[in-house]
C-alpha positions in Angstrom: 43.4 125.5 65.3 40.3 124.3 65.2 38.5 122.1 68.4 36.3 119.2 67.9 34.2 118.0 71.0 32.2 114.9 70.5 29.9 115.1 73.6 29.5 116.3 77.4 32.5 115.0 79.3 34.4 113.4 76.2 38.3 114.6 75.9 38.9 117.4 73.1 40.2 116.4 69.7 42.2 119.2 68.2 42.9 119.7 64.5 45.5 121.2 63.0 49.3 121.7 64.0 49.5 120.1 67.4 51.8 121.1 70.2 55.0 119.5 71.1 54.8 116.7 73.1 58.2 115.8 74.2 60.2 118.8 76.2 61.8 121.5 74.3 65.6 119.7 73.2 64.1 116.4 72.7 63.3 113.7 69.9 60.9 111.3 70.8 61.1 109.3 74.2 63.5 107.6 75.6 61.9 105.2 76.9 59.9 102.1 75.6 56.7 101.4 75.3 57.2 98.5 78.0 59.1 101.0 79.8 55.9 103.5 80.0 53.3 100.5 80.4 55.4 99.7 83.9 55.7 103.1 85.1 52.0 103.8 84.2 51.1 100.5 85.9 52.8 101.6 89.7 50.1 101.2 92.0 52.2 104.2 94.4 50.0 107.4 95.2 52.9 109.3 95.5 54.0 108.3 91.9 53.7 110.2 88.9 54.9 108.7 85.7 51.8 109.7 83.4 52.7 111.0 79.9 50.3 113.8 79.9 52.2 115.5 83.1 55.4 115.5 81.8 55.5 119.2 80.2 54.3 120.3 83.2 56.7 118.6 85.7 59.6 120.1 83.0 58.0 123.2 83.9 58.4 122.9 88.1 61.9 122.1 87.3 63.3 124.7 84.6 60.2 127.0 84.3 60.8 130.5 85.4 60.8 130.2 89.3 61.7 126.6 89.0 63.7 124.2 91.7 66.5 124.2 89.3 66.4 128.0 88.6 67.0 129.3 92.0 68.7 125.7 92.9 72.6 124.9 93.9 74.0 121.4 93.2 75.8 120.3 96.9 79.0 118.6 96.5 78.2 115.1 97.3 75.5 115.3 94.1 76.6 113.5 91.0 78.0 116.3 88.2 78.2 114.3 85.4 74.8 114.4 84.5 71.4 115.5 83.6 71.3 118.7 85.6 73.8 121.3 83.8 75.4 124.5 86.3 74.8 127.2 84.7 76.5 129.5 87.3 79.9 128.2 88.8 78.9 129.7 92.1 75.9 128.0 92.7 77.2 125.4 94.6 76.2 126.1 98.1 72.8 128.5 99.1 75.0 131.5 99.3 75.9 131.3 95.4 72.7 131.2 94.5 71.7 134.6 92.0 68.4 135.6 92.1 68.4 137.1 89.3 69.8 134.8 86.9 69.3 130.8 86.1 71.8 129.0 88.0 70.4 125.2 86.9 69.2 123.8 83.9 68.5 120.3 82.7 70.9 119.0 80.0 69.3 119.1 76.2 68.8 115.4 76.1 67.1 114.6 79.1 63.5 114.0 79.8 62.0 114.2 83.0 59.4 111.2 83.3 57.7 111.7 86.6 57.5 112.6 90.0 57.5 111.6 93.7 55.1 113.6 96.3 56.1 113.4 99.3 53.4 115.8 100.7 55.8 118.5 102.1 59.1 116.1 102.5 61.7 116.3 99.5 59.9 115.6 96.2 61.5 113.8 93.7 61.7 114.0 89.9 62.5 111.3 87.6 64.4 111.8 84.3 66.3 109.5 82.1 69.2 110.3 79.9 71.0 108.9 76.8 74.3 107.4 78.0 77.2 109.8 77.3 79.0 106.5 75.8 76.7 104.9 73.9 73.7 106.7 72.6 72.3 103.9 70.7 72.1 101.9 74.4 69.7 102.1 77.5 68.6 105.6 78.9 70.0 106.0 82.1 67.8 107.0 85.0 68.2 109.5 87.8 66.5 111.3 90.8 66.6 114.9 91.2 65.6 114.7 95.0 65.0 119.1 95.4 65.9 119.0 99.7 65.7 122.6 101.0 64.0 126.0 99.8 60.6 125.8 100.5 61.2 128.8 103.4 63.5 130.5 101.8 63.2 129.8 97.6 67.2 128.8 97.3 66.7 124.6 96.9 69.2 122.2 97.0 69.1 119.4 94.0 70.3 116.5 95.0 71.4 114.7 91.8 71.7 110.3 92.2 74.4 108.8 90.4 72.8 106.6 87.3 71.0 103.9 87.5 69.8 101.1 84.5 65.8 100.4 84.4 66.3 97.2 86.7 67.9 99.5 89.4 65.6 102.3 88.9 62.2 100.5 89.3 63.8 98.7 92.2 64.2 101.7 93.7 60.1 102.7 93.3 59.3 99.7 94.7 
């Protein structure tokens, strides 16, 4: 690959084969370009909907050492959807394995941002395409990750979904 720079402090154009931009499983987004204009237009601190971080909040989720990795889905969580149990155990802190992935995002879904709560529960946003109709609406859910930071075992707190009026209600 070769790297083109057009001046001090400009952003690197690549050419060549260009990496992935969407998360390993997935076409294109899911959401529209209205959709992305809205969430890029949040005025929140805490919020992080930017295109460009995407990969890398994938990565905090189902990277190696990630919340979903050494995470257990509690019972009042919602099952039927974009977090995937991997190990039937791993449904309370003691079923969590250690040395094996007990969560993983299902194929289709992208995550598209992130609360920060500073040390409280962080949230991460992903979107879906609905089981029922895959040529409708994405549906949207928070993966709220409640527990672990003392002991690495995190509880994933999975909302029911939501449609996009519902979910941006919900940010405010």
């Amino acid at each position: 690959m070769q790297i083109e720079r057009s001046g001090p402090g400009a952003v690197l154009n690549t050419l060549g084969p260009q990496p992935p931009r969407a998360p390993a499983g997935t076409a294109a987004s899911l959401l529209s370009s209205a959709q992305e204009h809205a969430l890029t237009a949040l005025r929140d601190p805490d919020l992080n909907f930017e295109a460009y971080a995407r990969r890398a909040l994938t990565d905090e989720l189902v990277g190696p050492g990630g919340y979903l990795t050494q995470g257990w889905l509690p019972e009042d969580s919602y099952r039927s959807g974009p977090v995937r149990l991997l190990r039937e155990q791993a449904t309370s802190a003691d079923g969590v394995a250690w040395d094996a992935t007990n969560l993983t995002l299902q194929p289709d879904v992208q995550v598209i941002g992130m609360r920060d709560t500073q040390g409280g529960a962080d949230s991460y946003f992903v979107c879906q395409s609905d089981p029922d109709d895959a040529q409708g609406p994405p549906r949207f859910f928070t993966l709220c990750i409640e527990s672990g930071q003392g002991t690495g075992v995190y509880e994933i707190f999975v909302s029911p979904p939501r449609d996009w009026q519902a979910f941006l209600d919900l940010l405010g």
